[in-house]
Every structure is written in structure tokens, then in C-alpha cells.
DSSP file (Angstrom, degrees, kcal/mol; ACC not computed):
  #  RESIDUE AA STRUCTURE BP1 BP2  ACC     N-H-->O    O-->H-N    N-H-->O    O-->H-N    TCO  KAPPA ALPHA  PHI   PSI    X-CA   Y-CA   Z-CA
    1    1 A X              0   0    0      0, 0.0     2,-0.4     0, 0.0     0, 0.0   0.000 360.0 360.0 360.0 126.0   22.7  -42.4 -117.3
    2    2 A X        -     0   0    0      0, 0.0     2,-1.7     0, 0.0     0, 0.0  -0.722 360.0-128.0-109.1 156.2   22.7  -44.4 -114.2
    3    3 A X        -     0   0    0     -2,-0.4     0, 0.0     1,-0.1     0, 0.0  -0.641  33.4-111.9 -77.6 103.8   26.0  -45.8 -112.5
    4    4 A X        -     0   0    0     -2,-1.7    -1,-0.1     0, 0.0     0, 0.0   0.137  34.6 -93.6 -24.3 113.3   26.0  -49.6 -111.8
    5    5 A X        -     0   0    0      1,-0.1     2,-0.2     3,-0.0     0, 0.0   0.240  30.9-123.2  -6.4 147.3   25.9  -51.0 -108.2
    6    6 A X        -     0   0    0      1,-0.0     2,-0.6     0, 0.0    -1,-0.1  -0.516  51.1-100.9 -84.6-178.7   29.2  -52.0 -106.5
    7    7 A X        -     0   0    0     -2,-0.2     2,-0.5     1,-0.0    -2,-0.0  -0.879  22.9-109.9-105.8 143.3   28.7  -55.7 -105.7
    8    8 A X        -     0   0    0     -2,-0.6     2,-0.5     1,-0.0    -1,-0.0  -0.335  25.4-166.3 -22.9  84.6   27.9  -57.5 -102.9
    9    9 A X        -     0   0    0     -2,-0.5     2,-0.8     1,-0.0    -1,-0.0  -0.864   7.4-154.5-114.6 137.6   30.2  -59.7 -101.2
   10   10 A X        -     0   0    0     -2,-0.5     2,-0.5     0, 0.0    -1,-0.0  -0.815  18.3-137.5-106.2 106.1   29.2  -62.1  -98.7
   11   11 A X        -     0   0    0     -2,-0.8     5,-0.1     1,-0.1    -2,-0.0  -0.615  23.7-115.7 -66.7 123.9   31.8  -62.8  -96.6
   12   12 A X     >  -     0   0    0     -2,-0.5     4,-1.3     1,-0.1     5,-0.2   0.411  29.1-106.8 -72.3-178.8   32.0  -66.7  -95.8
   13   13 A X  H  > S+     0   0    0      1,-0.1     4,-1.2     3,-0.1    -1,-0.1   0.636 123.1  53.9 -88.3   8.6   31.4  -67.9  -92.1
   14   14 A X  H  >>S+     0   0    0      2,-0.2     4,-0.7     3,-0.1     5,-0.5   0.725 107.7  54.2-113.7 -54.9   35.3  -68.6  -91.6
   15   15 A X  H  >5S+     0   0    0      1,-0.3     4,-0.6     2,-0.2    -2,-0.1   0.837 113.9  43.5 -67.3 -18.7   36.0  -64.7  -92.8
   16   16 A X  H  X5S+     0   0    0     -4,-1.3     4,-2.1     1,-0.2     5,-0.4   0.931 102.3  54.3 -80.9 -48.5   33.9  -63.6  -90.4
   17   17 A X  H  <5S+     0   0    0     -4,-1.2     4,-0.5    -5,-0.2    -2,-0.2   0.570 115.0  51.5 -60.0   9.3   34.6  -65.6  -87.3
   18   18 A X  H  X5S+     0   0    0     -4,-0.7     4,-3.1     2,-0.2     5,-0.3   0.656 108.4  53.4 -82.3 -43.1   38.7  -64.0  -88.2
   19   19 A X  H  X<S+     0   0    0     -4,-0.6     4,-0.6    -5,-0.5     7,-0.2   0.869 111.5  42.8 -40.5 -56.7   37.1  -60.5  -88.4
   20   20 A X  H >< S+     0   0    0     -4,-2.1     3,-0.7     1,-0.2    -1,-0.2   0.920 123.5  34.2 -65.5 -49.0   35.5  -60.9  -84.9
   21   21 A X  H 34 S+     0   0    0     -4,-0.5     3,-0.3    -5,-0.4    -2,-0.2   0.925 129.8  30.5 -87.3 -17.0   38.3  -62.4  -83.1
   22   22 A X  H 3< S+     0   0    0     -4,-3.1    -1,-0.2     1,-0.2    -3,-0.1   0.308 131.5  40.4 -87.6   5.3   41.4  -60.8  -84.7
   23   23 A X  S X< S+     0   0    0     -3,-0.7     3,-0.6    -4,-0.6     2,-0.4  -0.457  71.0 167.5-158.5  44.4   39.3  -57.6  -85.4
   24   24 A X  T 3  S+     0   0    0     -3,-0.3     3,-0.1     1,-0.3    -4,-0.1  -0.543  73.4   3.9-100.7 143.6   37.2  -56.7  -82.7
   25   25 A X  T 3  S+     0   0    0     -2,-0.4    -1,-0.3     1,-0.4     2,-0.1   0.375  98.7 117.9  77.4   0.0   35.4  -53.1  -82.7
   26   26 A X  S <  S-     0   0    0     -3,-0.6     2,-0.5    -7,-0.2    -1,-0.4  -0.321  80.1-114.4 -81.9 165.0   37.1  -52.4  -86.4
   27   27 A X     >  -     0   0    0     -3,-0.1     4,-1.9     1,-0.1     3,-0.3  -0.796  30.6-142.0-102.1 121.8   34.0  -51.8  -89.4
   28   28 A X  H  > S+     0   0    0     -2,-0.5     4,-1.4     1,-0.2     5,-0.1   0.587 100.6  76.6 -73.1  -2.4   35.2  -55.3  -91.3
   29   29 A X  H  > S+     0   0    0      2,-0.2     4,-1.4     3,-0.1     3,-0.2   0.888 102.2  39.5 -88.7 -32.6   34.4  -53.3  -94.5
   30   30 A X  H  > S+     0   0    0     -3,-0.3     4,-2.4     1,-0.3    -2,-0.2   0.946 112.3  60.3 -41.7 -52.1   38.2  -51.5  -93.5
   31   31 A X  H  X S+     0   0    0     -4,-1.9     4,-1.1     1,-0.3    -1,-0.3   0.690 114.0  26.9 -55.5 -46.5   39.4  -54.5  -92.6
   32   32 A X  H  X S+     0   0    0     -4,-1.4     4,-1.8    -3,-0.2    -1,-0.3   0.742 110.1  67.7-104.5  -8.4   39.1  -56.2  -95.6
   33   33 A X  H >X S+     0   0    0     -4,-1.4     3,-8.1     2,-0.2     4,-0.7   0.918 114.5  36.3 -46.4 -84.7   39.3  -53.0  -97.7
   34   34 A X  H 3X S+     0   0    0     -4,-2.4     4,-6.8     1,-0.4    -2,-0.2   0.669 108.6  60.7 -30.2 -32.1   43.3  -53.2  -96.1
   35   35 A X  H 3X S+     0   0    0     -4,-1.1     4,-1.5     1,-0.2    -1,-0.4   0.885 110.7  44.1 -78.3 -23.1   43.5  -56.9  -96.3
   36   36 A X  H <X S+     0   0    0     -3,-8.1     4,-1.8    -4,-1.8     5,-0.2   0.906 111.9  47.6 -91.1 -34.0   43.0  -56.3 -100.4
   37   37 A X  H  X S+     0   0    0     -4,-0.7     4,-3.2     2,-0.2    -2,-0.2   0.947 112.5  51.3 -56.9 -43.6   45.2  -53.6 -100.8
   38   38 A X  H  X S+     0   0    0     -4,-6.8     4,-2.4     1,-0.2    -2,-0.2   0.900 110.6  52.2 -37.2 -43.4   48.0  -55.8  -98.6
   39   39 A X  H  X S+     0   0    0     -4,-1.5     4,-1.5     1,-0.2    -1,-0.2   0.781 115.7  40.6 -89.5 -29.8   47.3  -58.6 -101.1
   40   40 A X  H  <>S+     0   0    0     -4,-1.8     5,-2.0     2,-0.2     4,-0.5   0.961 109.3  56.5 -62.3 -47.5   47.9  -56.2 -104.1
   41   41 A X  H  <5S+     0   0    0     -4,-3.2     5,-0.3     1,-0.3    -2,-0.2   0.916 107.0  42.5 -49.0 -53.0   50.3  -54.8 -103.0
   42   42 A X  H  <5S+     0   0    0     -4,-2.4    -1,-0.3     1,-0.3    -2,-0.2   0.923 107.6  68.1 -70.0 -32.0   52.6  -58.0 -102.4
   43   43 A X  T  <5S-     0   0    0     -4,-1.5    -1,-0.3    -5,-0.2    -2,-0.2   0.648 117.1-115.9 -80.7   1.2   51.3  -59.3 -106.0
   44   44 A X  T   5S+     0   0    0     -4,-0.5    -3,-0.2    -5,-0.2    -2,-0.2   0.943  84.5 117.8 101.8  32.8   53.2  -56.6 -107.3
   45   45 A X      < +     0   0    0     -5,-2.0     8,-1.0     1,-0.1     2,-0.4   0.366  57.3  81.0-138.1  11.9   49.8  -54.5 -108.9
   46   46 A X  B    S-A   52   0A   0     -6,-0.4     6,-0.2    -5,-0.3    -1,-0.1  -0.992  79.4-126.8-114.6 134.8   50.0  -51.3 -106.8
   47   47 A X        -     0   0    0      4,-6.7    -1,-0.2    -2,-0.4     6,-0.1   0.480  43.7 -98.2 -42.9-143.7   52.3  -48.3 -107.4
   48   48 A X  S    S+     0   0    0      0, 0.0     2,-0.2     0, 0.0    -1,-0.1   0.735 132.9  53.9-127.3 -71.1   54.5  -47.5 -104.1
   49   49 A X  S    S-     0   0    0      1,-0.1    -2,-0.1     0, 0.0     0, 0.0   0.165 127.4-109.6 -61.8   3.6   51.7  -44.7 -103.6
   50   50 A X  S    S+     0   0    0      1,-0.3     2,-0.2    -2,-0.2    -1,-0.1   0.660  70.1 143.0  28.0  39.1   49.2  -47.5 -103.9
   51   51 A X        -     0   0    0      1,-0.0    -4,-6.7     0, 0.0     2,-0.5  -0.510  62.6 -88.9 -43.6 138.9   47.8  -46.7 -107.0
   52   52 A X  B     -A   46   0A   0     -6,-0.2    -6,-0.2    -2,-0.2    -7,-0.0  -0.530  42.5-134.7 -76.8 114.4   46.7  -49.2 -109.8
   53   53 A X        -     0   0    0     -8,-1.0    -1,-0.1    -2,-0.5    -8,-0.0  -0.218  19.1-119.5 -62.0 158.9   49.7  -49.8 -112.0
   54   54 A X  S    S+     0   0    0      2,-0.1    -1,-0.2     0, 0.0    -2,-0.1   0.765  89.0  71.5 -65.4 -17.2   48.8  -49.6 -115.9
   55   55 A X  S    S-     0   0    0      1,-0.1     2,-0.3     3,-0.1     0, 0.0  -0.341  81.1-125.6-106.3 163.5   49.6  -53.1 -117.0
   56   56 A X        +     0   0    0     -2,-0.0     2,-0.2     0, 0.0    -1,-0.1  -0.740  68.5  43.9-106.8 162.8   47.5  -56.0 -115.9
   57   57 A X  S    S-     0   0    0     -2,-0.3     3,-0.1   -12,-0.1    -2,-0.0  -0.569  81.0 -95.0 108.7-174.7   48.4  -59.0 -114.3
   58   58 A X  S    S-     0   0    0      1,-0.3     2,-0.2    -2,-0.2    -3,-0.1   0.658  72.6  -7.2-100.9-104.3   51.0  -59.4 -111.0
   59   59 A X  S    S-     0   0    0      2,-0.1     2,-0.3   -14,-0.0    -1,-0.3  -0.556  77.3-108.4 -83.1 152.5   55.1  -60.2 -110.7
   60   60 A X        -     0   0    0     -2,-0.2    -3,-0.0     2,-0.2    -1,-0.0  -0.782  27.0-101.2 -76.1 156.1   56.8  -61.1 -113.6
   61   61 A X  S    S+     0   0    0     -2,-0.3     2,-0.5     2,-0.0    -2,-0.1   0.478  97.3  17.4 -67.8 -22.9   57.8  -63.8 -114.2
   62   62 A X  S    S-     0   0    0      1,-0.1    -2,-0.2     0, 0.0    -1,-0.0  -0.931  78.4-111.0-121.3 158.6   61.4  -63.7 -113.5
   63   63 A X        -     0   0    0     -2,-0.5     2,-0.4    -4,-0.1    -1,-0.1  -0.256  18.7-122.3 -70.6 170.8   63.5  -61.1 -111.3
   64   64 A X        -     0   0    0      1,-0.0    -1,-0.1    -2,-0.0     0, 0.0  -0.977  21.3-170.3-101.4 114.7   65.7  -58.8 -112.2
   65   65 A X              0   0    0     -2,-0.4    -1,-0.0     1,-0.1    -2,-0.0   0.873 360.0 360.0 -74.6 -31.5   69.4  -59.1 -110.4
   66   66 A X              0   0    0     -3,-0.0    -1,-0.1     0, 0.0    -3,-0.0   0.713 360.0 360.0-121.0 360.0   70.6  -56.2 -111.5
């Protein structure tokens, strides 16, 4: 049994020219590692521990107040 390949992502020319000036001497594979856990995180789809919560999907749709 073999595992499948991750994929490939080709970072645009825009994502790079952030990488190099807001990111200079960082491995951009961290970089964007962090920038996708940030972006989970705020959509609500990592535990506290960053862990993947079970349910799919982001927020709900309404708050809670109390």
C-alpha cells in the first residue's frame, strides 16, 4: 500500500513578494504553515490546543449571549 503525495501548492507571485518582504530569512513553508493555522483558528475549526474540531464547517451561525 502506498500513501498518496501531499500536493503541491504554487504560491502566486503576490504571496511570494509578502513572504520576502514581511518574512525575510523565515522557510515560507512555516510561514504559511502559521498563516493557515491563524486562519483556522479565527474560523472557529481548531480546538484551543489547535487540534481539528470534529464537526465540519466554521462559526455558527449565530452567537451565543449567554
Amino acid at each position: 500500500m502506498t500513501a498518496r503525495s501531499l500536493p503541491h501548492v504554487q504560491p502566486t507571485a503576490r504571496m511570494w513578494q509578502i513572504l520576502r518582504r514581511c518574512y525575510p530569512g523565515q522557510s515560507p513553508v512555516a510561514v504559511l504553515e502559521r498563516a493557515l493555522v491563524m486562519l483556522a483558528t479565527a474560523d472557529g475549526n481548531l480546538t484551543p490546543g489547535g487540534q481539528l474540531k470534529a464537526r465540519l464547517g466554521g462559526r455558527p451561525a449565530e452567537r451565543r449571549t449567554s
